[in-house]
Short mmCIF file of the C-alpha atoms (twelve columns), coordinates in Angstrom:
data_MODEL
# 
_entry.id   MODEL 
# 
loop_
_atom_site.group_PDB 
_atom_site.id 
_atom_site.type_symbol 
_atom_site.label_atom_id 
_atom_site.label_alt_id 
_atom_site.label_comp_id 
_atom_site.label_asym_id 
_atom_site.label_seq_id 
_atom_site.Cartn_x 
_atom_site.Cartn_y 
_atom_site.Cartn_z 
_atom_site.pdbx_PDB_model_num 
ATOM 1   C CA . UNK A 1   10.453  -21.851 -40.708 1 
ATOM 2   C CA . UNK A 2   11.941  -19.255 -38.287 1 
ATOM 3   C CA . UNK A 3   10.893  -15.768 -37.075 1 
ATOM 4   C CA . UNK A 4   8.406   -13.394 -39.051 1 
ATOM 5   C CA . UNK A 5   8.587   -16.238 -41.697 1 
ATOM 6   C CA . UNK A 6   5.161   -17.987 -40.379 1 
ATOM 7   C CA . UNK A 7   2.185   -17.703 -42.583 1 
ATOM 8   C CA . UNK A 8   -0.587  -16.389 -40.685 1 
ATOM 9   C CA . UNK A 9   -2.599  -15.396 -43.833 1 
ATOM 10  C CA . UNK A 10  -3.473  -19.272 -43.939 1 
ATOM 11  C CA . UNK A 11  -5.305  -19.138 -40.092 1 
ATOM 12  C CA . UNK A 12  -9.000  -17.944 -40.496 1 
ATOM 13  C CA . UNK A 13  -10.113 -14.814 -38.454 1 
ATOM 14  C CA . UNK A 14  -6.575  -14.150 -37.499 1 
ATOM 15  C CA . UNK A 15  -7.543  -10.186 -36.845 1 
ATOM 16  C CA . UNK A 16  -10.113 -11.291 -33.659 1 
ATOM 17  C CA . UNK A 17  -10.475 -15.227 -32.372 1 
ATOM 18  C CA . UNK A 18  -7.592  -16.709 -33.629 1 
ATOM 19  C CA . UNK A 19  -4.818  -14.093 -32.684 1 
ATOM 20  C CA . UNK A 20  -2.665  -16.498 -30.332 1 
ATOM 21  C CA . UNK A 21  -2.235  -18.624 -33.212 1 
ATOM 22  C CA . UNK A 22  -1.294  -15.987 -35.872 1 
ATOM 23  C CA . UNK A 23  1.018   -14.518 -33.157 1 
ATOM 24  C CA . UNK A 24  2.400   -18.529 -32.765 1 
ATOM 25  C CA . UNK A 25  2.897   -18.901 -35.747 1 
ATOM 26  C CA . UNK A 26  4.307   -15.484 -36.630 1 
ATOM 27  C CA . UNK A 27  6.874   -14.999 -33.615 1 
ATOM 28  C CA . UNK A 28  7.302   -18.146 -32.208 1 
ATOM 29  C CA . UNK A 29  6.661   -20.452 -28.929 1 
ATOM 30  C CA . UNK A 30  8.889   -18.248 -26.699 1 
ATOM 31  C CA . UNK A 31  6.954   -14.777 -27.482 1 
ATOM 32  C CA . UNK A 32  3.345   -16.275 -26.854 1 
ATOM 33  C CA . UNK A 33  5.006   -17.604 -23.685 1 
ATOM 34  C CA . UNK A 34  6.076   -14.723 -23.098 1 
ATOM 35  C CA . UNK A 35  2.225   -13.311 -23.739 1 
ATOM 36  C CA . UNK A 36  0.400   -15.865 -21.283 1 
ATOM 37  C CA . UNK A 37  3.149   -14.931 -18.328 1 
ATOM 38  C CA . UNK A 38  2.112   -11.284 -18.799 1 
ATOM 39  C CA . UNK A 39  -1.451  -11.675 -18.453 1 
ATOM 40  C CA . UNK A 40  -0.602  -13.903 -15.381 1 
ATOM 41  C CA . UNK A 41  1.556   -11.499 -13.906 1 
ATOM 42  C CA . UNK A 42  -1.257  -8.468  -14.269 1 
ATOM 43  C CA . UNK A 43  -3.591  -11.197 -12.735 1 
ATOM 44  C CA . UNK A 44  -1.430  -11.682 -10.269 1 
ATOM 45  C CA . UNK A 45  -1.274  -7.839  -9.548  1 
ATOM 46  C CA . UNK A 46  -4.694  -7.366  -9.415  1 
ATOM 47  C CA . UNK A 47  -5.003  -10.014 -6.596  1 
ATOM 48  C CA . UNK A 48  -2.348  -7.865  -4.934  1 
ATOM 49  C CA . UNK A 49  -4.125  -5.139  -5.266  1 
ATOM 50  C CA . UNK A 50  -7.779  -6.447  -3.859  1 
ATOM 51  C CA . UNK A 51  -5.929  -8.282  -1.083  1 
ATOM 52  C CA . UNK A 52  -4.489  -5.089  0.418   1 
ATOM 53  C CA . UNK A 53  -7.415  -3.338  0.217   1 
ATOM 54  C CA . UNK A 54  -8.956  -2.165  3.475   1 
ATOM 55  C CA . UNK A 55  -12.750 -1.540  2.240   1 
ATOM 56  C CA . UNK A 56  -14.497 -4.908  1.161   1 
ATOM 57  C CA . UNK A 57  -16.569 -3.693  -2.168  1 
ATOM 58  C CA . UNK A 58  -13.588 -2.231  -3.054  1 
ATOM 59  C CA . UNK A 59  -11.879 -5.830  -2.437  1 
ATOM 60  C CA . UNK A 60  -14.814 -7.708  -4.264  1 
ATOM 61  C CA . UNK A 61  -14.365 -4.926  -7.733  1 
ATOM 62  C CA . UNK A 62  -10.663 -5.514  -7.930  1 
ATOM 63  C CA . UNK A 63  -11.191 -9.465  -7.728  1 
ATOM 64  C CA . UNK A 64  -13.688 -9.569  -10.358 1 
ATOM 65  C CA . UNK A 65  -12.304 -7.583  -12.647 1 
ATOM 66  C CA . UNK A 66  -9.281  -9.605  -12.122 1 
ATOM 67  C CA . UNK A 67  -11.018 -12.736 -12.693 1 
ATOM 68  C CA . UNK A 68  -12.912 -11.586 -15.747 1 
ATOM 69  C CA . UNK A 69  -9.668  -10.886 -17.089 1 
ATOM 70  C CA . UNK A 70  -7.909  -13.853 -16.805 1 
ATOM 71  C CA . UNK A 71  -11.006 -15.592 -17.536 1 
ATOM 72  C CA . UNK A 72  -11.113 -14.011 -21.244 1 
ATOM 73  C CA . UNK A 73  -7.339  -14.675 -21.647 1 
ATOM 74  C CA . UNK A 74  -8.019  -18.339 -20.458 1 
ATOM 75  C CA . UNK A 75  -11.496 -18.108 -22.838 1 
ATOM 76  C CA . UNK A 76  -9.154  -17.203 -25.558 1 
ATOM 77  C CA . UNK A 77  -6.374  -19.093 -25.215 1 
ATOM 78  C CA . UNK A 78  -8.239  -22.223 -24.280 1 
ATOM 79  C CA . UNK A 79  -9.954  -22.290 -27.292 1 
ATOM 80  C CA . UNK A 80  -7.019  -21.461 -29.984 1 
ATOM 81  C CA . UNK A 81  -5.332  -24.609 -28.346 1 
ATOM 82  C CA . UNK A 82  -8.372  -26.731 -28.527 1 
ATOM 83  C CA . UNK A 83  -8.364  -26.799 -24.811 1 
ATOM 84  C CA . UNK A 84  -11.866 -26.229 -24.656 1 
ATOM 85  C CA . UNK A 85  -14.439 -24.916 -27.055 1 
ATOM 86  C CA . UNK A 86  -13.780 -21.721 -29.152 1 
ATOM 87  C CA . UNK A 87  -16.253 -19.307 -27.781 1 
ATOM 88  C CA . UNK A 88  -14.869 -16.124 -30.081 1 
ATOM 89  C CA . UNK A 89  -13.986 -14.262 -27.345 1 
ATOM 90  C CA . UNK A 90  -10.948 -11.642 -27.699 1 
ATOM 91  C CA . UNK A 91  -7.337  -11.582 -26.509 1 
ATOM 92  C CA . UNK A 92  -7.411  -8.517  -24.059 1 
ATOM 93  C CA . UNK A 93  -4.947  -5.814  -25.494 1 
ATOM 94  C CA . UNK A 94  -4.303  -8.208  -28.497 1 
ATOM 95  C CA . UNK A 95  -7.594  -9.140  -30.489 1 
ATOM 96  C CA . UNK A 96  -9.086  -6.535  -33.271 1 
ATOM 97  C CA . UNK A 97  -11.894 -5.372  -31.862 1 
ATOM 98  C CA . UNK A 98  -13.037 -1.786  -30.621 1 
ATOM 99  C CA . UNK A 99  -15.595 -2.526  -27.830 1 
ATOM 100 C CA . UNK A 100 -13.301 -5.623  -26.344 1 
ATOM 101 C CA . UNK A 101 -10.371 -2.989  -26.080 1 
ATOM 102 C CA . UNK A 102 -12.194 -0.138  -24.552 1 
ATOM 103 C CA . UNK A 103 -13.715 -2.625  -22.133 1 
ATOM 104 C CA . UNK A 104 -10.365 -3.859  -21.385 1 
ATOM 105 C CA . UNK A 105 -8.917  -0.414  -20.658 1 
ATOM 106 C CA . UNK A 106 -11.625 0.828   -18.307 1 
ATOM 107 C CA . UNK A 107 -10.871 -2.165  -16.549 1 
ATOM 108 C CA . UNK A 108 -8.024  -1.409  -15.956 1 
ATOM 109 C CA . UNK A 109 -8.314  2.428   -15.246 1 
ATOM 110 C CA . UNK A 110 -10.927 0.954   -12.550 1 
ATOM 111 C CA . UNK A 111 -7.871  -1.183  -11.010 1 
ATOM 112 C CA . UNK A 112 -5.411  1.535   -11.333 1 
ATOM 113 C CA . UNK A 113 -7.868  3.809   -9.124  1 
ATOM 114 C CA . UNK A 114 -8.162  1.148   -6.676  1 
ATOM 115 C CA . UNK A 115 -4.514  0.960   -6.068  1 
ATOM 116 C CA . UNK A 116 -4.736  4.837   -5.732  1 
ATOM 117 C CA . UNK A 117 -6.870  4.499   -2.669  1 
ATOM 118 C CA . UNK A 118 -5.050  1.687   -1.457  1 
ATOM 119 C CA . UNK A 119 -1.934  3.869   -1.475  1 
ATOM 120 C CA . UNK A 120 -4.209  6.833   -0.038  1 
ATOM 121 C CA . UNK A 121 -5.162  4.146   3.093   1 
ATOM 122 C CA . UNK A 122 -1.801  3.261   3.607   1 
ATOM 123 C CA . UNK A 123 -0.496  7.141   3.801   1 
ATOM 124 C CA . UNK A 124 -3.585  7.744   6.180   1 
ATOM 125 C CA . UNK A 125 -2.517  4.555   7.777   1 
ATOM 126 C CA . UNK A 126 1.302   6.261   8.376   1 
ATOM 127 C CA . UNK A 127 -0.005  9.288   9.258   1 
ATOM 128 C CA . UNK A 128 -2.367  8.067   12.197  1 
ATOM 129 C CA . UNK A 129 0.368   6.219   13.327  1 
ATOM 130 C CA . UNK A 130 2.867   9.385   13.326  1 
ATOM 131 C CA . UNK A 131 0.245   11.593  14.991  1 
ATOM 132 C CA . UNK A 132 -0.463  8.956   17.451  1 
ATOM 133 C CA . UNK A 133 3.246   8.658   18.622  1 
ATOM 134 C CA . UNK A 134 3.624   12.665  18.777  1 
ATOM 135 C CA . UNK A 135 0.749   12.448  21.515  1 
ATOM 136 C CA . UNK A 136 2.342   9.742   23.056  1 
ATOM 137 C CA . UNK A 137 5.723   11.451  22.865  1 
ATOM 138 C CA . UNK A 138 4.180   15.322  23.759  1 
ATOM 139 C CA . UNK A 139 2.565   13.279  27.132  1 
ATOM 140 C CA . UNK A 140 5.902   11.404  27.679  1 
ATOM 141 C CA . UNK A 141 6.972   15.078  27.703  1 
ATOM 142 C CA . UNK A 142 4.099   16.361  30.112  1 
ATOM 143 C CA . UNK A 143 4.771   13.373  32.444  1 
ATOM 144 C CA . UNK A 144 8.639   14.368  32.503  1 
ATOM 145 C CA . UNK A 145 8.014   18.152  33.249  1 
ATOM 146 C CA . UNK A 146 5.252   16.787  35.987  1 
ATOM 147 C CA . UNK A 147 8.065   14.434  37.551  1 
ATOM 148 C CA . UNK A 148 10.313  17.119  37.770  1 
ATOM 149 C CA . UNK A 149 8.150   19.881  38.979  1 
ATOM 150 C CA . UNK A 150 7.159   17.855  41.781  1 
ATOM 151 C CA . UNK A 151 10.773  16.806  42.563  1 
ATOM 152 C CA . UNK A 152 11.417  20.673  42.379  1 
ATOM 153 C CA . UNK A 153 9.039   21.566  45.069  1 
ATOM 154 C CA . UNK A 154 10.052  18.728  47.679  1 
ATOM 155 C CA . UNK A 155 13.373  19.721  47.118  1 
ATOM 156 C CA . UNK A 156 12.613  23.675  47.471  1 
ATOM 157 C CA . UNK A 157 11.088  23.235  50.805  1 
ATOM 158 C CA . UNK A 158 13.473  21.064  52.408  1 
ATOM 159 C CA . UNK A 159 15.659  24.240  50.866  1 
ATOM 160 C CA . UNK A 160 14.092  26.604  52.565  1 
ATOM 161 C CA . UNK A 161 13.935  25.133  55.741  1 
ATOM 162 C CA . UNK A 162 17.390  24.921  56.114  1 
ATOM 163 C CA . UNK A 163 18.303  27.679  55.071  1 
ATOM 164 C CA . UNK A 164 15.726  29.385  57.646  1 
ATOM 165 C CA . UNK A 165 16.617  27.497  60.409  1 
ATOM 166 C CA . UNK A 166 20.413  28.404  59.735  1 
ATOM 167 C CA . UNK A 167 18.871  32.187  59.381  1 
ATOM 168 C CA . UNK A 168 17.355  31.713  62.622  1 
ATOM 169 C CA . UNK A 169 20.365  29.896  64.355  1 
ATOM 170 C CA . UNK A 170 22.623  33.027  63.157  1 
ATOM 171 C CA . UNK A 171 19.794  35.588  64.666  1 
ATOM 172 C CA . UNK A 172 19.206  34.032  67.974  1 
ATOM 173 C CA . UNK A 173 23.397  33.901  68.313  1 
ATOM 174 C CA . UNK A 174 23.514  37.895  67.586  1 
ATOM 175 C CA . UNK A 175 20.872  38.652  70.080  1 
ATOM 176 C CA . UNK A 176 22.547  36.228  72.680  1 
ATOM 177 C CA . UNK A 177 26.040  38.157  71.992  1 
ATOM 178 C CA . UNK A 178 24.133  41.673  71.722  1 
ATOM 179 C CA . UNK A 179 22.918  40.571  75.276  1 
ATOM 180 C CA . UNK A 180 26.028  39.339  76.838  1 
ATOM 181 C CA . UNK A 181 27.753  42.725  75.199  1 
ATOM 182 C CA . UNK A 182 29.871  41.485  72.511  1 
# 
């Protein structure tokens, strides 16, 4: 029939547990592809997001809150395409339904502050590693000034040594031409 020329009105509970099919029906094959490769891709994100995390309840929150979301959309869209059994559970973001929605979103807030101590490890992460290299570099430094400190003071003696034995040489040669009446 084409775009927005579906009839949606005919699908029963189109508001809550039928939604993917009022949506196919309404915009098409391509959008609800379009749909499923969204909630994969968030999925997908949230495994990101638990795999890089350092601390492991954080790890095990972000992967079951991942799963239960993909696990509704699967619930969902399972059961629209006779798949397996309609269970009436909600399209996250997409099914009428106030409770379903607000447990969605605090979901997700809880993944979004996961990723914001994920990026707060890897900045502590960068800046161990940066202060860790300025003590390596600040002894490189020490070890440098040691070397030549020590390479100072042989050389300063040896210096001095000549330099008092030529003192010496041009004393002992006055008094021997003092004596001899020059």
């Amino acid at each position: 029939t084409g775009l927005f020329r579906g009839q949606p009105d005919t699908i029963p509970v189109a508001e809550t547990d039928l939604i993917f099919s009022a949506m196919t029906e309404e915009m098409g094959l391509i959008f609800t592809l379009c749909l499923i490769l969204v909630c994969v891709s968030c999925y997908v994100m949230f495994l990101n997001i638990a795999m890089e995390l350092r601390n492991f309840f954080y790890k095990l929150v972000a992967l079951g809150l991942g799963t239960c979301y993909i696990f509704q959309v699967f619930l969902q869209i399972g059961g629209v395409t006779k798949f397996i059994p309609l269970t009436g559970v909600t399209l996250p973001f997409v099914s009428y339904g106030g409770s379903s929605l607000l447990s969605t979103m605090i979901m997700f807030g809880i993944i979004q502050g996961l990723y914001i101590v994920r990026e707060d490890e890897e900045a502590e992460e960068e800046h161990q590693i940066e202060m860790q290299q300025d003590r390596e570099t600040a002894a490189g430094r020490m070890k440098d000034a040691a070397r030549a400190v020590r390479m100072q003071n042989q050389e300063d003696p040896v210096r001095m040594d000549v330099t008092d034995e030529e003192n010496m040489m041009e004393i002992t040669e006055t008094e021997q031409d003092k004596e001899k009446g020059i």
